[in-house]
C-alpha positions in Angstrom: 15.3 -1.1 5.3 14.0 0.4 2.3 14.8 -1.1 -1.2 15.4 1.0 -4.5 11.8 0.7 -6.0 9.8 0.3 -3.4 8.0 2.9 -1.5 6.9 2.8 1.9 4.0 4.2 3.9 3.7 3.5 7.3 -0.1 4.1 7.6 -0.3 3.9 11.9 -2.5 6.2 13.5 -4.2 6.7 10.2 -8.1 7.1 10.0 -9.4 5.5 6.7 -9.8 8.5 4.6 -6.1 10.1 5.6 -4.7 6.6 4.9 -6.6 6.9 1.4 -5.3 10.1 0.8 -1.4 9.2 1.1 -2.0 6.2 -0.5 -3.5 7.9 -3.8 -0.8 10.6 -3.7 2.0 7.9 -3.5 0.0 6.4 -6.8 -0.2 9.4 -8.3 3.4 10.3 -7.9 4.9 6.6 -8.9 7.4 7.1 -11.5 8.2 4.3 -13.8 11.0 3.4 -11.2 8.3 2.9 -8.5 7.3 -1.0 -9.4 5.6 -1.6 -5.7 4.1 0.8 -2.7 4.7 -1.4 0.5 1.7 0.1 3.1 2.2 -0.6 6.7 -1.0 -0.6 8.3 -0.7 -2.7 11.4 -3.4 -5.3 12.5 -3.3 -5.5 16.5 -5.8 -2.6 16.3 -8.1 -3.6 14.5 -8.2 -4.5 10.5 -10.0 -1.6 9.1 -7.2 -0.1 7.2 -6.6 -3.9 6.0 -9.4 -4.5 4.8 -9.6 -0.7 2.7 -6.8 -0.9 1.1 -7.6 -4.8 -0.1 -10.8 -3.8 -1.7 -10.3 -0.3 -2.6 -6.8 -1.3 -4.7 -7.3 -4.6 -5.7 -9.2 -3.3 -8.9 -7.2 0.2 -8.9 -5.8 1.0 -12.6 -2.5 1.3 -11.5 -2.4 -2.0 -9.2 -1.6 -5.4 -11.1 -1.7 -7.1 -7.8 -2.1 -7.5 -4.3 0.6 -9.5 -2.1 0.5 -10.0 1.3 3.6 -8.8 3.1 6.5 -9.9 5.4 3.3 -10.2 8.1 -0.4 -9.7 8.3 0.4 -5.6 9.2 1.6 -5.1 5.4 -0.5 -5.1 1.9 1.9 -4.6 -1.3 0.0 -2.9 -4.3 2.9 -4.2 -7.4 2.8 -1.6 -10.1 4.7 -4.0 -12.2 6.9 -6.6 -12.6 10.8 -6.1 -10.9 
């Protein structure tokens, strides 16, 4: 279930530059309701996407933080504070 705030990208079947790409439109189009973009990238397959979207958005302007979500499959980037 989706929660008001929070946008959600389920990033399966993704290559890394497609994932990249709907991750920086979701960015780009984060109002100031938006505080976090939940991405669902999965990890039996391998942790390419994972490991992307930790190093490429750590540092991002946008991202405060990084958390780790509900299981290893899910990266948070929090655009700020609820």
């Amino acid at each position: 279930m989706q929660q008001p705030g929070v946008v959600e990208i389920n990033l399966h079947g993704y290559n890394k530059a497609q994932a990249q790409a709907a991750i920086d439109a979701a960015l780009k189009r984060a109002g100031a309701s938006v505080y976090r973009i939940r991405l669902i990238h999965g990890y039996h397959q391998g942790t390419e996407l994972r490991d992307m979207i930790r190093s490429r958005y750590r540092k991002h302007p946008k991202t405060i933080r990084l958390e780790l979500g509900l299981n290893q499959g899910q990266t948070e980037l929090v655009l700020r504070e609820f």
